[in-house]
C-alpha positions in Angstrom: 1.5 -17.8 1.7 2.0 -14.4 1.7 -1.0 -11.9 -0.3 1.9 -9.5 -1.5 5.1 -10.6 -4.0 6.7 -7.8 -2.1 8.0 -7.8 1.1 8.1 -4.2 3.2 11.8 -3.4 2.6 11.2 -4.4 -1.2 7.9 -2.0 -1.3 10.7 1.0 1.0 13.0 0.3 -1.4 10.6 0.9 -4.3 9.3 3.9 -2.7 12.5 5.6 -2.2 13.4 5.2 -5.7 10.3 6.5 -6.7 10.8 9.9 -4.8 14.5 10.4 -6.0 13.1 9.6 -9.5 12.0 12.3 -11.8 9.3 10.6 -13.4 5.4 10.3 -12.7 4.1 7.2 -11.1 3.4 5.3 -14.9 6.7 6.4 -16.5 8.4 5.4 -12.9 6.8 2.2 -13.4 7.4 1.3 -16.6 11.2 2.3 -16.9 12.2 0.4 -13.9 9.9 -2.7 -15.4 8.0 -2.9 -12.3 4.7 -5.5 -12.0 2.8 -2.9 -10.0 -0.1 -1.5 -10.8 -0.5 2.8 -10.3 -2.9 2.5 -7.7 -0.5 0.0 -5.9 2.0 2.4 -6.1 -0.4 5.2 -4.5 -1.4 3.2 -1.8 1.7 1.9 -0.6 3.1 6.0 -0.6 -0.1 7.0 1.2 0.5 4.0 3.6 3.9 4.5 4.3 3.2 8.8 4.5 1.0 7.4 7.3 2.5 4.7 9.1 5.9 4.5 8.2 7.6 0.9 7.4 4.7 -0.6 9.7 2.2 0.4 7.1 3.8 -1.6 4.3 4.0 -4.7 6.4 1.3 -7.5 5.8 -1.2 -7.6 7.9 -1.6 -11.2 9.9 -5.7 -11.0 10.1 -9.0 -9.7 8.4 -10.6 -7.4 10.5 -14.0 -8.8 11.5 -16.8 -6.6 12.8 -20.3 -7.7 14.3 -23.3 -6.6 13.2 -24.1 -4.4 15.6 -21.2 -2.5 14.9 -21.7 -2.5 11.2 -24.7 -1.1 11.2 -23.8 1.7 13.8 -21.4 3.1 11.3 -23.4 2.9 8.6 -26.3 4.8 10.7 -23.8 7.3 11.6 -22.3 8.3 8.4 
């Protein structure tokens, strides 16, 4: 079962409208009855200002990381 109610192309789709719209992200939101939250909104622009239409794809696993390399970051930052 998928995590997201929206597919990529839905989340493009959104995205473009939001950019030809004139309003701010809760205003955009609310007039086009959208369930999104603003933060969902941000992070799906920021993803696809990244990675294009691949960013707004689902990922298919969780990243693990040992603990080795866990604490190596953390030692480093």
């Amino acid at each position: 079962m998928p995590r997201s109610m929206y597919s990529a192309e839905e989340k493009l789709n959104i995205i473009q409208k939001f950019k030809r719209s004139p309003y701010g992200l809760r205003k955009f939101i609310s007039v086009h009855s959208i369930n999104l939250e603003k933060s969902t909104l941000l992070r799906w622009l920021h993803l696809f200002e990244r990675d294009g239409i691949d960013g707004l794809s689902e990922r298919k696993h969780w990243n693990r990381y040992s603990l080795k390399t866990k604490q190596k970051v953390v030692r480093e930052y």
